[in-house]
N, C-alpha and C positions, 0 to 999 in steps of 0.2 A: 467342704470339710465340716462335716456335725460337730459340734458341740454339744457333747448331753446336756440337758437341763436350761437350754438355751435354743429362742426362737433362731435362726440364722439370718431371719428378713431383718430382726432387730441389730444383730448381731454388724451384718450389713448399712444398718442406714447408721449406724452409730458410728463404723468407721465411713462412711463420709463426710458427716458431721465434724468428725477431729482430724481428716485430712484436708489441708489444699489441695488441689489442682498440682501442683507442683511436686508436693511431696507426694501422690498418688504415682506418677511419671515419674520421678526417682526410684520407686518401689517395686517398678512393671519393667517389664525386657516394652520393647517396641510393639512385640507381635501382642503382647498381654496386653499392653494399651490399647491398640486398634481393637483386641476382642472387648478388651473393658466399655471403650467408646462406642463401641456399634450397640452395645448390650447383650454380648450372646453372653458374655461371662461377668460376674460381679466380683468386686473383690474380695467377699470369701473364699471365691471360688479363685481367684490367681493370687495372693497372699500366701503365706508358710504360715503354721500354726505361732511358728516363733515369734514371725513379724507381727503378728496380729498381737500377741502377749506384748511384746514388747512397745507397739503404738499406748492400748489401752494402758499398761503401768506408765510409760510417760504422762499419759494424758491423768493417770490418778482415775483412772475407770476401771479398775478392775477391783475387789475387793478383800480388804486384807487374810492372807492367807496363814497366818501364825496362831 
């Protein structure tokens, strides 16, 4: 999922930096896990735009929009 104005690789290593293991496996169906795990797929690529929004403002990583 692109993000304009936004690398994806970064995009990517930053949500795994603010996920566990745990909460990654909460976030994936099974079959998403195994493609996560093996590496054919990252998790920009099995994430929802939403979830992604919604990690990064938990985490205070996104920047304010007002």
């Amino acid at each position: 999922m692109p993000i304009p104005g936004y690398d994806p690789e970064d995009i990517d290593d930053t949500l795994e930096d603010l996920l566990t293991t745990e909460e990654k496996q909460e976030y994936l169906t099974d079959e998403e896990w195994e493609s996560y795990r093996s590496g054919d797929e990252s998790l920009l690529d099995l994430l929802e735009s939403s979830e992604i929004k919604s990690i990064f403002e938990r985490r205070g990583k996104l920047p304010d929009s007002s």
